[in-house]
VOTI-279693 format. One record per residue (C-alpha): residue number from 1; residue in one letter; x, y, z. Coordinates in steps of 0.02 Angstrom, whole numbers. Example, Ala and Ser with C-alpha at 12.3 -4.5 7.8 and 13.67 -1.06 7.14 Angstrom:
2
seq,type,east,north,up
1,A,615,-225,390
2,S,684,-53,357
***
This chain:
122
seq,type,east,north,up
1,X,-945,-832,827
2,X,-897,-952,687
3,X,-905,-922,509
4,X,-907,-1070,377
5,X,-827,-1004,225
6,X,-781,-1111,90
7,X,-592,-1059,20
8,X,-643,-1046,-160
9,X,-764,-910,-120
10,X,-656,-822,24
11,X,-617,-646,-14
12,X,-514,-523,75
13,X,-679,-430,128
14,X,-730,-590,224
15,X,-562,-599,303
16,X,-585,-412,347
17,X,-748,-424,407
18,X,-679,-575,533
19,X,-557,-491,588
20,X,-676,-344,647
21,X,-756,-483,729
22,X,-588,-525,836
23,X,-562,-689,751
24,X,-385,-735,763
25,X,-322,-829,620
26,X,-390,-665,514
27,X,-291,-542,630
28,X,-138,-656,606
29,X,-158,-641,419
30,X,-177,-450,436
31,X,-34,-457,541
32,X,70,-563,441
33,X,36,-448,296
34,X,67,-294,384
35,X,227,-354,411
36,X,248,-375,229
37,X,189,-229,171
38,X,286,-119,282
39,X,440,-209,244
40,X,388,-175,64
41,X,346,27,103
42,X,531,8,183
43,X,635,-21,40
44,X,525,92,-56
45,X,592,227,38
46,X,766,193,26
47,X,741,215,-163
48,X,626,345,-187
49,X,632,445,-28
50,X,464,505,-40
51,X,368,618,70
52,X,210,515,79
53,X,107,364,12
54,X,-78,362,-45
55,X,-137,206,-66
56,X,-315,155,-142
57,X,-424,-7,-174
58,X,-439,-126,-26
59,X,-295,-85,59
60,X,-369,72,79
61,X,-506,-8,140
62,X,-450,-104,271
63,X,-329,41,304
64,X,-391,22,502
65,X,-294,-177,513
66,X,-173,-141,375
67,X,-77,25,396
68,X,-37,83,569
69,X,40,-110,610
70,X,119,-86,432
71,X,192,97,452
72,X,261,43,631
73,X,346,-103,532
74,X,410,-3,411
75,X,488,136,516
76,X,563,-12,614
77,X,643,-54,453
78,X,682,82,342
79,X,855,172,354
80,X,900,260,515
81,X,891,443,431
82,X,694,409,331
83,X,603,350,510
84,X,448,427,535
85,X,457,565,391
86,X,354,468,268
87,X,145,480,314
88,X,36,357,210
89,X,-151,417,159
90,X,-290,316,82
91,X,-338,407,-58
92,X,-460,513,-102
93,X,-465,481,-273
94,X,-648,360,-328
95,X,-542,183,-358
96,X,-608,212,-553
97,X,-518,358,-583
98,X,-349,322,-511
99,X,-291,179,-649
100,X,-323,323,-780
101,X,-250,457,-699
102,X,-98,348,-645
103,X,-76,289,-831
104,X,-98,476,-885
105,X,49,513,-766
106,X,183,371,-835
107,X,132,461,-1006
108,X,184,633,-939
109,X,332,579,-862
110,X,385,474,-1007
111,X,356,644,-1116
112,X,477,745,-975
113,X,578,609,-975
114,X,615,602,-1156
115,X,636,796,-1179
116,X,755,828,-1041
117,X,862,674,-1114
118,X,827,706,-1295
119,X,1020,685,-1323
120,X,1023,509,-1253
121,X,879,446,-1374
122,X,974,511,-1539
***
């Protein structure tokens, strides 16, 4: 089935939605930035050595395309010792809440921050 979508208007829900549909130039793009994002998720690791990810908003969305090519990608990647100990969620958070409560948390952690290295700041 072809789609006619002009590239002003195109929007990451139309590319989703065609690659649901089995279109391949939208499965290469999901591909393509599966790639990218795992590679991203990669060197996140290496610096923050985190248990998990949660992610939110359309990736989150599209979490069926995006994050199982992305997570094998980024276990392919990531140093030798990390491989396959980080999971990745969507979240469960509603997408309006999660840019306050993130904000809220650089706050908190600015506070800590500043306390335990009260010496530093004087």
């Amino acid at each position: 089935m072809w789609m006619i979508i002009f590239v002003n208007s195109l929007s990451s829900k139309d590319i989703y939605l065609s690659a649901k549909s089995g279109d391949k130039i939208a499965l290469k793009t999901f591909q393509i930035s599966s790639e990218i994002f795992g590679l991203f998720l990669a060197n996140l690791v290496a610096i923050t050595h985190p248990e998990a990810f949660f992610i939110f908003g359309g990736v989150a969305k599209s979490y069926d395309l995006l994050i199982p090519a992305a997570k094998d990608f980024m276990n392919k990647n990531v140093l030798r010792n990390f491989r396959h100990t980080v999971e990745i969620f969507p979240s469960g958070l509603n997408e309006n809440d999660a840019a306050i409560l993130g904000a809220a948390g650089l706050v908190m952690l600015k506070k800590y921050f500043q306390k335990k290295f009260a010496i530093i700041n004087k």
